[in-house]
C-alpha positions in Angstrom: 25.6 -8.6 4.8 24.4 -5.1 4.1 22.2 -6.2 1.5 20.7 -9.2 3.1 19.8 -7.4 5.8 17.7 -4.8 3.8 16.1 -7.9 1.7 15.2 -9.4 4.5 13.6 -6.1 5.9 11.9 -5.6 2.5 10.3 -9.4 2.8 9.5 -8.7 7.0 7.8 -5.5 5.7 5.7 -7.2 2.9 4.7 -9.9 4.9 3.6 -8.2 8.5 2.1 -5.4 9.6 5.1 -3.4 11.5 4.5 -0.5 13.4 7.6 0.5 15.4 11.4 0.2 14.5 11.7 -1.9 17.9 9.2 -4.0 15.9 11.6 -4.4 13.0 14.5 -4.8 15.1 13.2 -8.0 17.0 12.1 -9.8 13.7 15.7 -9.1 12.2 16.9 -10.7 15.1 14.9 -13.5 15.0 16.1 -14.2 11.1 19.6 -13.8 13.0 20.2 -10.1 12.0 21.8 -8.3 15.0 21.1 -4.6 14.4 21.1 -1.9 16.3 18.3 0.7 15.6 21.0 3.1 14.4 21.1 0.6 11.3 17.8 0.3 10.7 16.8 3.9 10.6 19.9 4.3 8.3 18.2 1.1 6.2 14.8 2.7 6.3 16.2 6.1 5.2 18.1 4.4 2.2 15.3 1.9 1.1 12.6 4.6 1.4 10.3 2.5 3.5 7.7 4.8 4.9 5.0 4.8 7.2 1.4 5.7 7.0 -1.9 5.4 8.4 -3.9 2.0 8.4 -7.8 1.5 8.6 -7.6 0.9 11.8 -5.8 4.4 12.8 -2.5 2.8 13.4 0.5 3.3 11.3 2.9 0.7 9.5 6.1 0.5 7.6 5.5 0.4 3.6 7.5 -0.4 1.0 8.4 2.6 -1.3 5.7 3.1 -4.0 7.1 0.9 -7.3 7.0 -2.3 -4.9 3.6 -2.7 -4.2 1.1 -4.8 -6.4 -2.5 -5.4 -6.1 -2.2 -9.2 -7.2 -2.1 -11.1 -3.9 0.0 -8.5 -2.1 -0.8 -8.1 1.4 -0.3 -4.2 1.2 -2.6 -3.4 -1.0 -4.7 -6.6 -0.2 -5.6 -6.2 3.2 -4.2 -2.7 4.9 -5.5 -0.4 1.9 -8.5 -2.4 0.8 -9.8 -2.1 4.4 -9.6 2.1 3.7 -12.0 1.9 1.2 -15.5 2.9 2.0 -17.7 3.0 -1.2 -16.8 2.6 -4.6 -19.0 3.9 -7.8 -18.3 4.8 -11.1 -20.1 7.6 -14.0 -18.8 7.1 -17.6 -14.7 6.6 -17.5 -14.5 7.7 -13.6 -14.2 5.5 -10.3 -14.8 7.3 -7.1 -13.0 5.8 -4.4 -14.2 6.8 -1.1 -11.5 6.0 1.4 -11.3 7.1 5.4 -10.4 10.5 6.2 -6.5 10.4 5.2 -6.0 7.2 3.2 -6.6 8.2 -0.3 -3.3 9.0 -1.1 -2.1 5.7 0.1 -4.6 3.6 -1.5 -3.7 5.9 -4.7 -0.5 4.9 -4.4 -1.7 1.5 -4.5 -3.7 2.0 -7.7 -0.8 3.3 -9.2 1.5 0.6 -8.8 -0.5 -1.7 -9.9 -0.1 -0.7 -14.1 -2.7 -1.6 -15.5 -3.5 0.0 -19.1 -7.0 0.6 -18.6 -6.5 2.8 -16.2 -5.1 6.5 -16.9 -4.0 7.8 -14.0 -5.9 9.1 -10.5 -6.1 11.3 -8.0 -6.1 11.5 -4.5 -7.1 14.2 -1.8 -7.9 13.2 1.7 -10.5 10.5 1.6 -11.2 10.9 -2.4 -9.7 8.9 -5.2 -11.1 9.7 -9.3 -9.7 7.0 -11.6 -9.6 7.6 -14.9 -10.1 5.0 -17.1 -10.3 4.1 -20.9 -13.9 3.8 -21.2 -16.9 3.3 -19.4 -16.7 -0.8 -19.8 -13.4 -0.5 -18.0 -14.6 2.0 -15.3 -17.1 -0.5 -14.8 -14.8 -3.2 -14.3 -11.9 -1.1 -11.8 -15.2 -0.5 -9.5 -16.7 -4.1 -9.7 -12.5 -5.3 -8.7 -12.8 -2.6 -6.3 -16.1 -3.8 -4.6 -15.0 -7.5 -4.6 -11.6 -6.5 -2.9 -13.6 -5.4 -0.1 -16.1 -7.8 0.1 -13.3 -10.3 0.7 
């Protein structure tokens, strides 16, 4: 039952923007989970779902870094993607310019995502610098970048 539960709160999670635990709560109970909010913060504690900051200044429940993927994943897709406020690039380096807050989140993102041509990044409070293999690459992260938010 145990387990279940938390699947179905990682799937709730992945699929809707949740801002509260009473939030969570009433969509468990919808999927016939009765929970008290006891349980869930015990879940949330032991999945490491967390919350942070959206575009729009509101916060939401995430899934713990590893789970997130920028192929088709609403997290990323939508929530983060709307944080970004320019993109550029110079030689093997995207700047991500992000709201005030967000570019650790978003980095987060970038992470989880794997791909090879990129090296790693770093995020402060509304700066992300990719590094990336080459300049062709670089080129490519910022043109992905700039059609992620154009969508």
């Amino acid at each position: 039952m145990k387990k279940n539960r938390q699947e179905k709160m990682l799937e709730l999670i992945s699929d809707y923007e949740i801002e509260t635990q009473d939030e969570l709560i009433e969509r468990l109970r919808a999927h016939g989970y009765n929970v008290t909010q006891a349980t869930v913060s015990r879940d949330i504690r032991a999945l490491k779902i967390s919350k942070m900051t959206t575009g729009k200044g509101t916060y939401r429940y995430v899934l713990p870094g590893g789970q997130s993927d920028l192929t088709g994943s609403m997290n990323f897709g939508s929530t983060l993607t709307d944080s970004i406020v320019s993109v550029d690039y110079a030689l093997n380096t995207v700047v991500l310019k992000t709201y005030s807050g967000m570019a650790q989140a978003v980095a987060v993102g970038i992470d989880g995502m794997h791909q090879p041509q990129i090296l790693g990044c770093v995020a402060g409070d509304d700066t992300i610098l990719i590094v990336s293999r080459n300049e062709a690459s670089a080129c490519e992260i910022a043109e992905y970048f700039r059609n992620m938010r154009q969508k």
